[in-house]
gemmi code that builds the backbone of each chain (N, CA, C; Angstrom):
import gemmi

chains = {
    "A": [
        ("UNK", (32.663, -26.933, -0.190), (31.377, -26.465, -0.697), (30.639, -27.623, -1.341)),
        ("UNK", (29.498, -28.097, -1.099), (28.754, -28.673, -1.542), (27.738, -28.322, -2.616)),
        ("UNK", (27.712, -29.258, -3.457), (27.269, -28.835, -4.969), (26.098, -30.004, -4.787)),
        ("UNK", (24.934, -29.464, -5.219), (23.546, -30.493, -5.788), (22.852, -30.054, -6.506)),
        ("UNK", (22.514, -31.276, -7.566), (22.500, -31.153, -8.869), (21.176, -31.765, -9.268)),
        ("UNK", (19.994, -31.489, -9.371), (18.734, -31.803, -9.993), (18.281, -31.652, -11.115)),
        ("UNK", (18.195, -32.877, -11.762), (18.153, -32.948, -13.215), (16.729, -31.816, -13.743)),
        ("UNK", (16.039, -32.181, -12.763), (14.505, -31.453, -12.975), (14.386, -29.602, -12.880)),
        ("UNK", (15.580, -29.087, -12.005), (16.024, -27.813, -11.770), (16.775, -26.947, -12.843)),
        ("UNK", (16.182, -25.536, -12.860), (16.699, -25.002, -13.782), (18.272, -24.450, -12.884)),
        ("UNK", (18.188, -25.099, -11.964), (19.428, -23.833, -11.029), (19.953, -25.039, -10.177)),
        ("UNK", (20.895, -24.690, -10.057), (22.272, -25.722, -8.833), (22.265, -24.713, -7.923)),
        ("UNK", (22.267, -25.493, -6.665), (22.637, -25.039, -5.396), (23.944, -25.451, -5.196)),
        ("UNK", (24.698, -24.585, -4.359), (25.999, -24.493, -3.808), (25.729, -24.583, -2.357)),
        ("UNK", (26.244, -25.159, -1.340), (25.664, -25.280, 0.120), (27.191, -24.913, 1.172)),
        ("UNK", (27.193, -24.195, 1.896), (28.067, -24.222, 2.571), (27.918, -25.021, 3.771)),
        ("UNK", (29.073, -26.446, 4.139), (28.752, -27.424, 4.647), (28.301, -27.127, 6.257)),
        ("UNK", (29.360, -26.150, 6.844), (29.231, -25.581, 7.861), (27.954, -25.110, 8.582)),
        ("UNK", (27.609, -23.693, 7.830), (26.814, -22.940, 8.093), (25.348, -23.112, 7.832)),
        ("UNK", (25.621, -23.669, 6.398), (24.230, -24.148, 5.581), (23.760, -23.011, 4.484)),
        ("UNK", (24.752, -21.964, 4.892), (24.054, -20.706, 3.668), (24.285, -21.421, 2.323)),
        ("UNK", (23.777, -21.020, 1.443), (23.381, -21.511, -0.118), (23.433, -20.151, -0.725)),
        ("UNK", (23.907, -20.745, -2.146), (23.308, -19.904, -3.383), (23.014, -20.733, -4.481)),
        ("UNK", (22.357, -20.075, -5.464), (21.587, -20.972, -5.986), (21.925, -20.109, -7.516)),
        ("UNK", (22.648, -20.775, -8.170), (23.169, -20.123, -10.060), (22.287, -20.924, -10.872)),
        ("UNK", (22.110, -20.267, -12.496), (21.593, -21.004, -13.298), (22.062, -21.742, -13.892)),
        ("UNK", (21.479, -23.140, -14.167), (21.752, -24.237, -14.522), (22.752, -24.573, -15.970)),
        ("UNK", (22.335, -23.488, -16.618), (22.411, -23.511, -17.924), (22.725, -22.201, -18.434)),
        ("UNK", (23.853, -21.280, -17.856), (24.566, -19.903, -18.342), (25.062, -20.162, -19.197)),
        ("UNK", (25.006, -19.428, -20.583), (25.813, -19.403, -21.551), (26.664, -19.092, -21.326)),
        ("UNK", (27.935, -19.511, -22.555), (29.163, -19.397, -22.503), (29.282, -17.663, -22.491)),
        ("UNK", (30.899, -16.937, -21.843), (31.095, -15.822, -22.088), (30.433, -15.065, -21.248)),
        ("UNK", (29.942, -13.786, -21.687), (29.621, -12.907, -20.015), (28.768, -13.344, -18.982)),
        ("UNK", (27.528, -14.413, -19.426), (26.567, -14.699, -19.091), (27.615, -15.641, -17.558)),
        ("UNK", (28.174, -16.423, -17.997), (29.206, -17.782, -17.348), (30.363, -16.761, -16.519)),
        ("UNK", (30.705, -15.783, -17.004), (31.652, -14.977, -16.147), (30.624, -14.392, -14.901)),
        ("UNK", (29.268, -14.039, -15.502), (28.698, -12.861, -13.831), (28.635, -14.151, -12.982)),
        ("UNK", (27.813, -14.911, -13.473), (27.958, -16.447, -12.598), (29.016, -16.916, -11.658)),
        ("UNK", (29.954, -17.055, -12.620), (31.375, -17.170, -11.910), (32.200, -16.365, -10.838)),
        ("UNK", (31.266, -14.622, -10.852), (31.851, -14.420, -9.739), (30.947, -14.669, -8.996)),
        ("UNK", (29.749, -14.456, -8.741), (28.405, -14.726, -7.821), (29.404, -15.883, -7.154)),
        ("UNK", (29.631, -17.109, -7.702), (30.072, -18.345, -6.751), (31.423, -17.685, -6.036)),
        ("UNK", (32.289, -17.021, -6.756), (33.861, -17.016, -6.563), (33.219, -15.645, -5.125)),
        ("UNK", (32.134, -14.843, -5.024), (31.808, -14.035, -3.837), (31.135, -14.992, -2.621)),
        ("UNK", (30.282, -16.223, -3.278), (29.952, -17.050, -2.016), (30.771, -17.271, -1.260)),
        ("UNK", (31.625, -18.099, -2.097), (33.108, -18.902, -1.792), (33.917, -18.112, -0.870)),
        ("UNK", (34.102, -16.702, -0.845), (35.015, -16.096, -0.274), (34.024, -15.758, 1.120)),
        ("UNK", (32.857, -15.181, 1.014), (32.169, -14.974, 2.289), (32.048, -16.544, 3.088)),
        ("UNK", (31.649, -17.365, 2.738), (32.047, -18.485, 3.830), (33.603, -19.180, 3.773)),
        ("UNK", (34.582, -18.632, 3.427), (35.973, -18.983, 3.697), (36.069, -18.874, 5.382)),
        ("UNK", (35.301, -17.876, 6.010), (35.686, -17.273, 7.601), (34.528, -19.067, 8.510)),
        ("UNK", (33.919, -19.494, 7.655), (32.812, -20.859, 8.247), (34.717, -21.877, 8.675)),
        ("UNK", (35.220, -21.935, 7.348), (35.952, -23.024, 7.816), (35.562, -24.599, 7.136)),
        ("UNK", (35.139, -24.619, 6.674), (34.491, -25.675, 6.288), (35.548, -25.973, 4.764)),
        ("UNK", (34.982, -27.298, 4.599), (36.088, -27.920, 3.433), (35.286, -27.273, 2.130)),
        ("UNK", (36.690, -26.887, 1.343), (36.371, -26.499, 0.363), (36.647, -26.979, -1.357)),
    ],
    "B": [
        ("UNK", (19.635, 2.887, -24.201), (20.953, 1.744, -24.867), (20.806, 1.049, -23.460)),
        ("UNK", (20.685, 0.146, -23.828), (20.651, -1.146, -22.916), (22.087, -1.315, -21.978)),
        ("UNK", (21.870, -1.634, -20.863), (23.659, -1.588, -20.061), (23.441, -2.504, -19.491)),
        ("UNK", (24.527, -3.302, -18.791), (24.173, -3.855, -17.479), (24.206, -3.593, -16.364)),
        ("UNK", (23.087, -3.467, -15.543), (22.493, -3.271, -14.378), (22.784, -4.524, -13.019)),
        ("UNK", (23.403, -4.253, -11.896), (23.879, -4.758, -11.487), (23.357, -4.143, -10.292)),
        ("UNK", (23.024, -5.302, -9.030), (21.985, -5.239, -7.739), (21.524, -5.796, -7.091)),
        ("UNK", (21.056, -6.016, -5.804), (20.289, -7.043, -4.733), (18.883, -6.726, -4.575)),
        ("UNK", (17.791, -7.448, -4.661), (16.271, -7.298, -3.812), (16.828, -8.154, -2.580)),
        ("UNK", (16.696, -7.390, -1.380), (16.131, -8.410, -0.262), (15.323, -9.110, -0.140)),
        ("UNK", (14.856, -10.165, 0.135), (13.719, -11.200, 0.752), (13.613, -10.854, 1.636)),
        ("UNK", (12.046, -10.456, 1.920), (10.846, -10.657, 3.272), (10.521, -11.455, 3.848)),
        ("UNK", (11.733, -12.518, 4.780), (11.317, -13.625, 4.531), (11.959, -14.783, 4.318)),
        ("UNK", (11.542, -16.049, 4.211), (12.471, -16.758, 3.543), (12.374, -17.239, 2.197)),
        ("UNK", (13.346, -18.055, 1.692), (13.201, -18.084, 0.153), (12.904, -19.607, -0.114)),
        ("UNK", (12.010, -20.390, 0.104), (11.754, -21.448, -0.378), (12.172, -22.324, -1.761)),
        ("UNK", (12.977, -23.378, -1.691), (12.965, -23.765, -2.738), (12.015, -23.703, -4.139)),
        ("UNK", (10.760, -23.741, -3.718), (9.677, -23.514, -4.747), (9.681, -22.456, -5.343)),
        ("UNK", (10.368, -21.075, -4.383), (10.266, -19.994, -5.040), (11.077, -19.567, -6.199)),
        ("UNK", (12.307, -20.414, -5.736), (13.599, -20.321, -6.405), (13.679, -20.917, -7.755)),
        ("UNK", (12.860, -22.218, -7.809), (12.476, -22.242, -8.987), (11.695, -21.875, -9.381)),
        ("UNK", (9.936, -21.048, -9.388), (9.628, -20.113, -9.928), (10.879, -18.991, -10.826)),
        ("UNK", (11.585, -18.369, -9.852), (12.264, -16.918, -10.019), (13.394, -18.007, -11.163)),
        ("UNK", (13.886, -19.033, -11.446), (14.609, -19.518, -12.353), (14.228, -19.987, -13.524)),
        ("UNK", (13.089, -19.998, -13.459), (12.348, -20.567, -14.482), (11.688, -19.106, -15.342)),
        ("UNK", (11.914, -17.820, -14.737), (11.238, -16.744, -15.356), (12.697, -15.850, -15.993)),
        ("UNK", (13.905, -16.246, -15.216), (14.574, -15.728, -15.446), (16.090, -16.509, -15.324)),
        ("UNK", (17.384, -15.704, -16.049), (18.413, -16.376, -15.727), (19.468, -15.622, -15.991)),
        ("UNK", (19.301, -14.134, -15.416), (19.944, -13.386, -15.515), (19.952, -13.197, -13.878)),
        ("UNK", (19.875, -14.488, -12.952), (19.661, -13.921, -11.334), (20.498, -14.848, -10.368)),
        ("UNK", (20.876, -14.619, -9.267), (21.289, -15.714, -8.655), (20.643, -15.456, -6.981)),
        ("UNK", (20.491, -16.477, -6.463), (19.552, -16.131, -4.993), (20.674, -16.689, -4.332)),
        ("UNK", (20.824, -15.958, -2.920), (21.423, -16.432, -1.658), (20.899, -16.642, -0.337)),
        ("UNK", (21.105, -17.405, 0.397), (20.368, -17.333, 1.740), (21.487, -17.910, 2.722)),
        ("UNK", (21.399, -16.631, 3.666), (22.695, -16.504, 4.766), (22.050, -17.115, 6.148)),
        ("UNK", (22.980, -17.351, 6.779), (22.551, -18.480, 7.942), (21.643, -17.469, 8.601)),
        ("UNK", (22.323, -16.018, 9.157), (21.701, -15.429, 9.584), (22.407, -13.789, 9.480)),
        ("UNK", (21.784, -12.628, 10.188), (22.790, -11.753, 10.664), (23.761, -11.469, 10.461)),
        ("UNK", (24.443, -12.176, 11.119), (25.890, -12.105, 11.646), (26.511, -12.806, 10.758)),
        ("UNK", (26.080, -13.446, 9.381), (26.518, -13.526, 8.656), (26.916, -12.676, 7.493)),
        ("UNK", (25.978, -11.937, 7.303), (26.309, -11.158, 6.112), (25.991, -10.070, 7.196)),
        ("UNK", (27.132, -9.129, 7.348), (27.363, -8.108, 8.530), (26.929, -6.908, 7.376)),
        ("UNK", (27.030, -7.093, 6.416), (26.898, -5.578, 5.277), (25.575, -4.571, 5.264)),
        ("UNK", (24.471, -6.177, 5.981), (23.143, -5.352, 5.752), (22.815, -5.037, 7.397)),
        ("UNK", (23.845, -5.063, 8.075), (23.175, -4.392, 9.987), (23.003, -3.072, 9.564)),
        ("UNK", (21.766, -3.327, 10.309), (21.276, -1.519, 10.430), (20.444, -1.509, 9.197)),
        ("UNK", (20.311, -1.942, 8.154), (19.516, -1.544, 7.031), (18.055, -1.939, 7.214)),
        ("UNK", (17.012, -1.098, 6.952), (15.915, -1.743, 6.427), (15.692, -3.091, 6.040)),
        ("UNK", (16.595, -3.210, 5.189), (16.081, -4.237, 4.324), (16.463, -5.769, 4.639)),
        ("UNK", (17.213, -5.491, 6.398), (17.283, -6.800, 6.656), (16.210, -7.423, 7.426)),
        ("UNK", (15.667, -8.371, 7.059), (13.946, -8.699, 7.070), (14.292, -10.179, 7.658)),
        ("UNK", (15.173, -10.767, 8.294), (15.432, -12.393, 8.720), (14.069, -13.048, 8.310)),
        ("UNK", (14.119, -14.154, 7.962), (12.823, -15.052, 7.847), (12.760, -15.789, 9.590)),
        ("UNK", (11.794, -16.710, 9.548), (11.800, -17.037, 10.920), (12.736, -18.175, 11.530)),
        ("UNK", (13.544, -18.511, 10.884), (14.727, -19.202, 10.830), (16.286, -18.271, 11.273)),
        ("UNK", (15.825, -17.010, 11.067), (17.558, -16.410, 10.860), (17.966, -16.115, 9.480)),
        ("UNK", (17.192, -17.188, 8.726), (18.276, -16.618, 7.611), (17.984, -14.975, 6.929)),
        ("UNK", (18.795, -14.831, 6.344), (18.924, -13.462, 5.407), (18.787, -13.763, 4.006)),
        ("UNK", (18.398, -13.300, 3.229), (17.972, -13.720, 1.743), (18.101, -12.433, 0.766)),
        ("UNK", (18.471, -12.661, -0.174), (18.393, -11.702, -1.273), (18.790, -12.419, -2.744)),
        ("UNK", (18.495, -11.851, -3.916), (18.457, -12.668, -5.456), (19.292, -10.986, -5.462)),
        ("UNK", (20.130, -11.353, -6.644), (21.226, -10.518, -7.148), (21.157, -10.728, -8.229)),
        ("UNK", (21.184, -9.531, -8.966), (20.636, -9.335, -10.213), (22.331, -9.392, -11.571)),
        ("UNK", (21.947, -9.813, -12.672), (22.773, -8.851, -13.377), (22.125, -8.528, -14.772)),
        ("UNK", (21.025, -7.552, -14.566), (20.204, -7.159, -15.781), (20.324, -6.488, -17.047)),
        ("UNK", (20.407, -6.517, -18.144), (20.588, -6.209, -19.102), (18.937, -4.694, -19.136)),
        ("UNK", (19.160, -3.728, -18.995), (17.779, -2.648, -19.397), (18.654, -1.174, -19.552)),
        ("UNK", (17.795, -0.352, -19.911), (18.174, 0.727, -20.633), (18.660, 1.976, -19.379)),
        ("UNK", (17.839, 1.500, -18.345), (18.174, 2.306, -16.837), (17.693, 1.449, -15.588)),
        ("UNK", (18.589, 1.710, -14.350), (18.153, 1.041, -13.460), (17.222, 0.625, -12.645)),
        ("UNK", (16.222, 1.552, -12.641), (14.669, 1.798, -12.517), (14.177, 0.976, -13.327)),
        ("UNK", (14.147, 0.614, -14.554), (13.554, -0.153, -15.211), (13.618, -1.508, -14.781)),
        ("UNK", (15.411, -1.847, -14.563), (15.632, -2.875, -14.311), (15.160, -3.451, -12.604)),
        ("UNK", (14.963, -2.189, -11.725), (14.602, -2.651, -10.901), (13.047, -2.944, -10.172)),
        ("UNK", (12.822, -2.724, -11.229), (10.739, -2.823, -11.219), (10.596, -3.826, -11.720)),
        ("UNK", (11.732, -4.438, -13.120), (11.070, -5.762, -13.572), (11.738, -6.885, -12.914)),
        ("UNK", (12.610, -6.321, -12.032), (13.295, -7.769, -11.036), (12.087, -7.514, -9.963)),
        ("UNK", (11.515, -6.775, -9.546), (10.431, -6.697, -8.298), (9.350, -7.666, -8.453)),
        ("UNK", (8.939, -7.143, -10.286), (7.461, -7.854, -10.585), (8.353, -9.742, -10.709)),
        ("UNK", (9.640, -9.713, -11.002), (10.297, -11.117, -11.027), (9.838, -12.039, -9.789)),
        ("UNK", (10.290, -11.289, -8.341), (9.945, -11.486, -7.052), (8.322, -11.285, -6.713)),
        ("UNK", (7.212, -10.764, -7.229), (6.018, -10.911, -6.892), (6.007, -12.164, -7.742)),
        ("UNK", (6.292, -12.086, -8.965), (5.305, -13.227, -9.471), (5.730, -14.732, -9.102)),
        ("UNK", (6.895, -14.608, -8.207), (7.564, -16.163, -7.755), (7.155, -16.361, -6.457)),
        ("UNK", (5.840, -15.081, -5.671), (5.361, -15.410, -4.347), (6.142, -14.952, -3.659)),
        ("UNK", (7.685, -14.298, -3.927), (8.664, -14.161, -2.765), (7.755, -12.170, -2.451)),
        ("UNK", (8.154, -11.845, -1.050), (7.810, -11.017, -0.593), (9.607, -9.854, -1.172)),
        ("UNK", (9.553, -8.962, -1.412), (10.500, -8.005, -1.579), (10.950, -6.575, 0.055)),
        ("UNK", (11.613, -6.718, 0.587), (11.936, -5.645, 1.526), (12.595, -4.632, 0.993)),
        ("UNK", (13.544, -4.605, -0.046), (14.276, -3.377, 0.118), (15.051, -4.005, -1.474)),
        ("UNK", (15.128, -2.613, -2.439), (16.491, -2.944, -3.283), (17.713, -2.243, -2.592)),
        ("UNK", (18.910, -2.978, -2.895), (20.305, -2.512, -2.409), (21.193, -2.652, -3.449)),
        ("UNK", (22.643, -2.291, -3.274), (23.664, -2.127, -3.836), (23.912, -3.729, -4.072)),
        ("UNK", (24.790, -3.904, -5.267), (25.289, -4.964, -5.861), (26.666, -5.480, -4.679)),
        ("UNK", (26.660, -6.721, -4.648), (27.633, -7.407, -4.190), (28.915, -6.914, -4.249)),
        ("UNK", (29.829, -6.018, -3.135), (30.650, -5.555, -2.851), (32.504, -6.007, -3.600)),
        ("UNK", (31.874, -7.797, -3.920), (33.068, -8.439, -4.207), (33.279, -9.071, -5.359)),
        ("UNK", (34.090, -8.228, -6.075), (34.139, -8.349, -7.524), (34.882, -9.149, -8.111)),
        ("UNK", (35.249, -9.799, -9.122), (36.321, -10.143, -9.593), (36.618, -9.528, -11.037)),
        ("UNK", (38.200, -9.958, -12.144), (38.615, -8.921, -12.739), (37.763, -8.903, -13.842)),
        ("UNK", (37.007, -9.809, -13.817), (35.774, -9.514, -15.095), (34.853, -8.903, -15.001)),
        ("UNK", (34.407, -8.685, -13.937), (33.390, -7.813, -13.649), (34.092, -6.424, -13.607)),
        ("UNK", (35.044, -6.108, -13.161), (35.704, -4.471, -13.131), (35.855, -4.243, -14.674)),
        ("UNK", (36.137, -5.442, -15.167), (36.270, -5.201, -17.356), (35.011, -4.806, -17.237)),
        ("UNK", (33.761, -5.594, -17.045), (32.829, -5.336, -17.620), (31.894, -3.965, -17.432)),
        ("UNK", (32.516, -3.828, -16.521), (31.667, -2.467, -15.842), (32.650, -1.150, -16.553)),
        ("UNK", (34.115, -1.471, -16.917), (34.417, -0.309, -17.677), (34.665, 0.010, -19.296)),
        ("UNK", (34.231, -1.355, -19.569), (33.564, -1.832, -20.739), (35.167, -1.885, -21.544)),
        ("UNK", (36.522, -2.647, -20.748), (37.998, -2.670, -21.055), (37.776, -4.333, -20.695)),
        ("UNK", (38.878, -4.758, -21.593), (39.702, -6.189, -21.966), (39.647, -6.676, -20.380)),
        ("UNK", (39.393, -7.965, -20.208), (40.171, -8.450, -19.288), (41.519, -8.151, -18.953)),
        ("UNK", (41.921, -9.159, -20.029), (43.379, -8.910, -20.022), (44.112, -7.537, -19.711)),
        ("UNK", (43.583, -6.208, -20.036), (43.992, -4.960, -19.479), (43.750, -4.823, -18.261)),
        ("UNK", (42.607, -4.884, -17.471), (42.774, -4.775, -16.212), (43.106, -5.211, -15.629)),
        ("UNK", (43.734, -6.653, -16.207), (44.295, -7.705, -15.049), (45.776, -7.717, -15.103)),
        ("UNK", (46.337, -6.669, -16.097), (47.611, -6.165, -15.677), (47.471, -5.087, -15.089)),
        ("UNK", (46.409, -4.329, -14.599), (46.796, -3.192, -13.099), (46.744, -3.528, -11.894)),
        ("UNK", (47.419, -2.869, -11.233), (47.577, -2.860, -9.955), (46.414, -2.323, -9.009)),
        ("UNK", (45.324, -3.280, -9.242), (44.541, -3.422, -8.930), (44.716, -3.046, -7.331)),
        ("UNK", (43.897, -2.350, -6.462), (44.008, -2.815, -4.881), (42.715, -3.714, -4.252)),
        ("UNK", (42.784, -3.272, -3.237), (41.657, -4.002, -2.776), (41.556, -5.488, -2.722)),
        ("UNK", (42.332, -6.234, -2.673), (42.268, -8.107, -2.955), (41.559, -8.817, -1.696)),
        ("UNK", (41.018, -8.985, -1.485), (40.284, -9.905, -0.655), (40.362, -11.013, 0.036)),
        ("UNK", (40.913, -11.457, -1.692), (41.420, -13.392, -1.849), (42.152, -13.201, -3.041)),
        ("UNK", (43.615, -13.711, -2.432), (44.351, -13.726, -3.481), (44.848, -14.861, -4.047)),
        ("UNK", (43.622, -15.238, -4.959), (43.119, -17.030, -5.581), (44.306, -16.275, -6.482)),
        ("UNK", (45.074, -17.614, -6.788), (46.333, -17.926, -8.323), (45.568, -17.154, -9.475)),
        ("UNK", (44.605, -17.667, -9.911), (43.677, -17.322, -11.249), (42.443, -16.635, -11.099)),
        ("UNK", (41.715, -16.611, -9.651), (40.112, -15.914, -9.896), (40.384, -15.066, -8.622)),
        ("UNK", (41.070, -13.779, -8.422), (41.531, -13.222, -7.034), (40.230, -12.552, -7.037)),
        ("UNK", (40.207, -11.723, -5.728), (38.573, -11.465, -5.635), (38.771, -10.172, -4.722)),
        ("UNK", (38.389, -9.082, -5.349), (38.836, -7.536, -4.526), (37.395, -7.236, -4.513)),
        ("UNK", (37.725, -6.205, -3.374), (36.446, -4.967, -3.046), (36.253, -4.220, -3.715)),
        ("UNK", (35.178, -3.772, -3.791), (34.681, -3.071, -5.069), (35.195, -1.616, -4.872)),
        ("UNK", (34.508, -1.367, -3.755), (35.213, 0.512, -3.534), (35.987, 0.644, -3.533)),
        ("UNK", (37.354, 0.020, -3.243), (38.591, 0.183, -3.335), (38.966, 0.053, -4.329)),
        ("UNK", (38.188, -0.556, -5.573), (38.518, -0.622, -6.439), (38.227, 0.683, -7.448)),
        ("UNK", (37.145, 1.098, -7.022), (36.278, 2.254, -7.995), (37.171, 3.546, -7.599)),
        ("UNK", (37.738, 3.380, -6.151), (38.533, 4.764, -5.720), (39.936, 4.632, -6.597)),
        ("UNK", (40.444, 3.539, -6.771), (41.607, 3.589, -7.450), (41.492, 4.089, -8.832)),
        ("UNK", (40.404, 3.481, -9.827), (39.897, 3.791, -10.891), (39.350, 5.115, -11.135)),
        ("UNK", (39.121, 5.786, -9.879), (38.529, 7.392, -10.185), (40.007, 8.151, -10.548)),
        ("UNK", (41.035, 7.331, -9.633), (42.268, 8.461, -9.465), (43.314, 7.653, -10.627)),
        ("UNK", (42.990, 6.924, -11.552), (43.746, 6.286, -12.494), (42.966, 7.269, -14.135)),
        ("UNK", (41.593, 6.530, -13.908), (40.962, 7.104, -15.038), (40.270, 7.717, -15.329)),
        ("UNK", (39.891, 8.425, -14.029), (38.541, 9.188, -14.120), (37.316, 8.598, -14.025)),
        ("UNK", (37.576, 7.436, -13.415), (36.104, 6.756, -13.278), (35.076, 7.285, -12.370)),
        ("UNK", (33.646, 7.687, -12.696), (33.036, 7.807, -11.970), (31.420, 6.943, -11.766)),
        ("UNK", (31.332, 5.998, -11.031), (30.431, 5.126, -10.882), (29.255, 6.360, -10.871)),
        ("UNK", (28.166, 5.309, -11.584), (26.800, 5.716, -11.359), (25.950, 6.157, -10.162)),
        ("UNK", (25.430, 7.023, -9.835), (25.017, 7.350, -8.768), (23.533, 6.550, -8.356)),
        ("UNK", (23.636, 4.937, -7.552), (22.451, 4.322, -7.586), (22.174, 4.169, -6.322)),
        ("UNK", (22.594, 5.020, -4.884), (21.512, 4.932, -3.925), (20.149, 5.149, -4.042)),
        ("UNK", (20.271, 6.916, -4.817), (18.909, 7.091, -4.376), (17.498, 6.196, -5.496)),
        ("UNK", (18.334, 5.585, -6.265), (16.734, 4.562, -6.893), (16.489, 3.365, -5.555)),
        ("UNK", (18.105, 2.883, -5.291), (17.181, 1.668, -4.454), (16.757, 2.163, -2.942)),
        ("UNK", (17.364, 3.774, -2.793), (16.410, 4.202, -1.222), (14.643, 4.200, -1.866)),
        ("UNK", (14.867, 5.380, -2.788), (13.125, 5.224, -3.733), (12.168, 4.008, -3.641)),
        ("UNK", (12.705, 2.980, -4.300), (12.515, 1.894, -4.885), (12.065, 1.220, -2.961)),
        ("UNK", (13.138, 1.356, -2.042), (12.364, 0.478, -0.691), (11.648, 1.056, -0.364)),
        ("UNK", (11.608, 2.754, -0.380), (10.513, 3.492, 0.587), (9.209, 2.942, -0.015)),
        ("UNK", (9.358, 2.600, -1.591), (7.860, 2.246, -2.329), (7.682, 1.252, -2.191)),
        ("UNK", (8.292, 0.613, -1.530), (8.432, -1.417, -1.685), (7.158, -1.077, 0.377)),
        ("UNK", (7.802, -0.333, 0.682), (7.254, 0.261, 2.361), (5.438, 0.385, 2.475)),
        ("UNK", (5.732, 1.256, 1.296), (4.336, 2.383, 1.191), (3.290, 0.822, 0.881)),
        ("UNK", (4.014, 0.021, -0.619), (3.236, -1.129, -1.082), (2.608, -2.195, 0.226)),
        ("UNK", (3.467, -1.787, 1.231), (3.440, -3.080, 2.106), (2.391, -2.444, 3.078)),
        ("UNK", (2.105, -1.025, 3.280), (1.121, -0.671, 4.086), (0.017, -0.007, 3.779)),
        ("UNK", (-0.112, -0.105, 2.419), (-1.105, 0.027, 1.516), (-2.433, -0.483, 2.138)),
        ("UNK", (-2.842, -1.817, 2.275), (-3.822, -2.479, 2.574), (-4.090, -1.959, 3.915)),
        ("UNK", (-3.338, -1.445, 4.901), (-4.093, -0.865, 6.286), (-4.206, 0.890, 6.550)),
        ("UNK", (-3.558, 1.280, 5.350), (-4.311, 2.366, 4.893), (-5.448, 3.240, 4.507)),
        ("UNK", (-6.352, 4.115, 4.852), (-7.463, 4.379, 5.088), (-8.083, 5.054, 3.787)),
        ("UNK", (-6.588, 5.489, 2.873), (-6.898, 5.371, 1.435), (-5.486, 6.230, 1.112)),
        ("UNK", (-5.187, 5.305, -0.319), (-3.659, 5.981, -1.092), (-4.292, 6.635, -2.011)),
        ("UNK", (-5.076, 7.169, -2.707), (-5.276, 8.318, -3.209), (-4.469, 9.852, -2.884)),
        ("UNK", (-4.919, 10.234, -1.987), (-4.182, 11.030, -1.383), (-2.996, 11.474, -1.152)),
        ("UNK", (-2.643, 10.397, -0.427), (-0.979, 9.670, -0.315), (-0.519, 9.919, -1.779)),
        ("UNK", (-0.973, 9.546, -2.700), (-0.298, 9.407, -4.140), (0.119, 11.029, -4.660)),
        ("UNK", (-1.028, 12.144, -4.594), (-1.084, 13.180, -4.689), (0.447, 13.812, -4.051)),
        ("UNK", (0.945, 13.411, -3.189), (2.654, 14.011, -2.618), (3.606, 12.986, -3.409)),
        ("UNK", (3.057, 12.317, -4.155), (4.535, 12.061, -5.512), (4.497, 13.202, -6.280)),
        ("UNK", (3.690, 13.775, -6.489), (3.824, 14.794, -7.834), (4.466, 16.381, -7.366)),
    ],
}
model = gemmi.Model(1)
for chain_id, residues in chains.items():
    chain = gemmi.Chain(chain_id)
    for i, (resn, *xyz) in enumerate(residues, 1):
        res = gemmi.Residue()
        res.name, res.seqid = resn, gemmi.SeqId(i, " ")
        for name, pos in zip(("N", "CA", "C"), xyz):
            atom = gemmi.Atom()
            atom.name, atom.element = name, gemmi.Element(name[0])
            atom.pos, atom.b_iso = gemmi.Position(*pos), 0.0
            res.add_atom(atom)
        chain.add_residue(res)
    model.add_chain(chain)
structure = gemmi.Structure()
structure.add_model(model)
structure.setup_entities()
């Protein structure tokens, strides 16, 4: 999964190298529930392009 | 009493970087996705609300809103998506694939307690962040604790038929009328 990081952006993109689908989290989630919904949003990307194949 | 509200708007469309930071900059309670195409995210065949942009891709921002009811929350994620230029097709159900903080949070129990049940449904069975299906999860939880999830089709069927009506508004010969069969 590819991670890019713009200092000027309130949000990071996640890129799946393969396919190219993206998601896009906020830059700056607070610690605790805010950082947990986040965390699964990526940990649900992550698992829907597991079937791409691509390095992770 | 304020809860958290949990949900997808589709994109009409595609989602432009520009938009994305608009919709991040108004908010940060959201996260946007954009699927290669179709046949990628198989969940929304057949739905309305799959709207491809002219690329293929599939798009939707996923909410996790803090408001007092879901209607609320899902009118002010809409006006979120007008005012960032993105076009809206359809609200839908929240992301199918949960992990054990989100099943805490939704039954308002410890991590640590739910992550000693025997949870079903696993997906991905990551060492530390495993990742189950949601219904399988909510069916186990009905017949463990009596859980019974909120009943939120019919706001986001509501919520697209009006997202529909909004979109054919302008070649309409007048919504006056039309408005008169809400009541």
């Amino acid at each position: 999964m590819h991670r890019y990081i713009d200092e000027d952006r309130a949000w990071l993109r996640l890129e799946c190298p393969v396919c190219r689908g993206w998601l896009g989290v906020p830059a700056d989630a607070p610690r605790g529930l805010a950082a947990q919904r986040v965390a699964r949003r990526i940990d649900a990307f992550a698992q829907r392009h597991r079937a791409c194949g691509g390095p992770r | 009493m304020m809860r958290l509200r949990q949900f997808r708007l589709m994109v009409a469309g595609g989602l432009p970087d520009a938009a994305a930071d608009a919709l991040f900059d108004r908010a940060d309670d959201l996260c946007v996705e954009v699927s290669a195409g179709p046949a990628a995210a198989p969940e929304f065949d057949g739905l309305p609300c799959a709207l491809p942009a002219a690329d293929g891709a599939v798009a939707w921002v996923a909410f996790d809103r803090m408001a007092p009811g879901l209607v609320d929350a899902v009118v002010s994620a809409v006006r979120d998506l007008d005012a960032a230029g993105l076009g809206v097709a359809a609200a839908a159900a929240d992301d199918s694939l949960v992990t054990v903080e989100t099943v805490a949070e939704r039954l308002g129990r410890p991590a640590e307690v739910v992550r000693a049940w025997p949870l079903p449904g696993v997906v991905f069975a990551h060492p530390r962040r495993p990742v189950y299906d949601w219904a399988e999860v909510a069916e186990f939880l009905a017949g463990r604790a009596g859980y019974r999830p909120p009943e939120e089709e019919p706001t986001f069927t509501a919520v697209t038929l009006l997202l529909q009506v909004r979109a054919l508004a302008p070649r309409l010969e007048r919504m006056g009328p039309l408005r008169t069969l809400l009541l």
